[in-house]
C-alpha positions in Angstrom: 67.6 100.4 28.8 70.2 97.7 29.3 70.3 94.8 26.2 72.0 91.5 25.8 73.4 91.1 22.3 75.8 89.7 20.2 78.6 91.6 18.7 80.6 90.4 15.6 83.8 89.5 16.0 86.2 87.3 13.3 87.1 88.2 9.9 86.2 87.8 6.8 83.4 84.7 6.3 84.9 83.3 9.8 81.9 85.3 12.0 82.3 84.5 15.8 80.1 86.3 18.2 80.3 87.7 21.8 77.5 88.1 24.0 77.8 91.3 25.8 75.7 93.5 28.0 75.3 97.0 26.3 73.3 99.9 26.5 70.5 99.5 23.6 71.5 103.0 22.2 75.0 102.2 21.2 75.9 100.6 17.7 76.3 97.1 17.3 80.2 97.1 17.6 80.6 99.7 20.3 81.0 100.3 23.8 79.6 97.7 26.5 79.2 96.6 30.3 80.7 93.6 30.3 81.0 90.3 27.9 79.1 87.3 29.5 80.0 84.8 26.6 80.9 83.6 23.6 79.1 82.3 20.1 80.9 80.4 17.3 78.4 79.3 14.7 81.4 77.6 12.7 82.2 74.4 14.9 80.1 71.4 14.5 78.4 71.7 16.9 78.4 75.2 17.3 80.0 76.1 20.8 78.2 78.4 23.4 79.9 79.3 26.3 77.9 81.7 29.0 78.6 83.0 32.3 75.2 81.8 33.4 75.9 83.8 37.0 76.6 87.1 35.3 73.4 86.1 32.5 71.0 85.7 35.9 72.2 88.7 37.3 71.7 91.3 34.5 68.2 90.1 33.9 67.4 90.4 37.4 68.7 93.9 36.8 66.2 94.2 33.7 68.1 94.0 30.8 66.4 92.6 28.1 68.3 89.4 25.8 67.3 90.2 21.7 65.3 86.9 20.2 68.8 85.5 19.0 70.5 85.7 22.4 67.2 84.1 23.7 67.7 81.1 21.8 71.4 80.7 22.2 70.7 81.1 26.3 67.9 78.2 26.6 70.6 75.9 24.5 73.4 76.4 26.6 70.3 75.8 29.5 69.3 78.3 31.0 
């Protein structure tokens, strides 16, 4: 099965997330597909950017976005 997740990206205290397409069996910081965004929780706002295309596409396909990357999609409007 195909997910949609964030991986952790940043250093220390300065988190900033991608949104990747990865196999659900492979660690949280491993291998992917592809990245379809960005997430940085830091800025005020926080900024989302999402190839909504690519997002479309891979659910289509059946991959399944975790809770988080649920959220984060329906504000950037999807």
């Amino acid at each position: 099965m195909v997910k949609i997740r964030l991986t952790r990206m940043g250093s220390h205290k300065k988190p900033f997330y991608r949104i990747i397409v990865a196999d659900a069996r492979a660690r949280r910081d491993g291998p992917f597909v592809e990245i379809i965004g960005t997430y940085d929780p830091k800025k005020e706002p926080s900024d989302i950017k999402v190839d909504m295309e690519r997002a479309k596409y891979w659910i289509n396909c059946g991959a399944q976005p975790t809770d988080t990357v649920k959220k984060l999609l329906q504000k950037a409007g999807m």
